[in-house]
N, C-alpha and C positions, 0 to 999 in steps of 0.2 A: 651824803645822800645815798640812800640805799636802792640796788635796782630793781622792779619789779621780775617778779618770777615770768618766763615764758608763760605763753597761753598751751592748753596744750591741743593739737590738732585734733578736729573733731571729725570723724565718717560722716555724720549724721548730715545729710543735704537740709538747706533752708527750704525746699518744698515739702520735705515731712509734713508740718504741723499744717500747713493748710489743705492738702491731701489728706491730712486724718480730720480736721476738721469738716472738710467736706463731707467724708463719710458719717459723721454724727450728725452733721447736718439733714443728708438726705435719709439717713434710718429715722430720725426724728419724723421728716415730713413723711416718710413711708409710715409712720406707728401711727401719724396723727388724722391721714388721712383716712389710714384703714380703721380706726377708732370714731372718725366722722360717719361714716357709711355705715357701721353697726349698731351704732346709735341715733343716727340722724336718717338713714336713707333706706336700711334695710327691712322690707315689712312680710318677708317670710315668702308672700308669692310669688316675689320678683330676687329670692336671694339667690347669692351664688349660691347656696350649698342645694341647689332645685326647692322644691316647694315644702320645706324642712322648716316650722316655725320655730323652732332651740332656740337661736340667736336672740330673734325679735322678742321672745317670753323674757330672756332669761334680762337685759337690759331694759325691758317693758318701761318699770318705774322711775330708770334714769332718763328713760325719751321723757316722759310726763314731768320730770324735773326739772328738764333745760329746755323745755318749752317748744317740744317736737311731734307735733301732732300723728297720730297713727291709727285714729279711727273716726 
């Protein structure tokens, strides 16, 4: 019977992956929420960027797509 090889020591801590998963996590819910608001919530008068309609024009035809009423 032959031995198995050592394991070989790793640095890498077992909280890495779910620390980095976290952070794909919360950038996800940051893109999805900021992606919510531009297409669902923003109507130019009340946008962050002040009374700047770009945003609202330029997504116009996606609000009307997913069923977001804007006028």
């Amino acid at each position: 019977m032959t031995a198995l090889p050592a394991q070989p020591a790793t640095s890498t801590p077992v909280v890495a992956p779910v620390a980095a998963s976290a952070l794909w996590l919360a950038g996800t819910v940051f893109l999805a929420v900021a992606l919510y608001y531009f297409v669902g919530i923003d109507q130019g008068a009340v946008s962050v960027f002040g009374s700047d309609s770009h945003v609202h024009e330029f997504v116009h035809d996606a609000r009307h797509l997913l069923g977001f009423p804007c006028h």
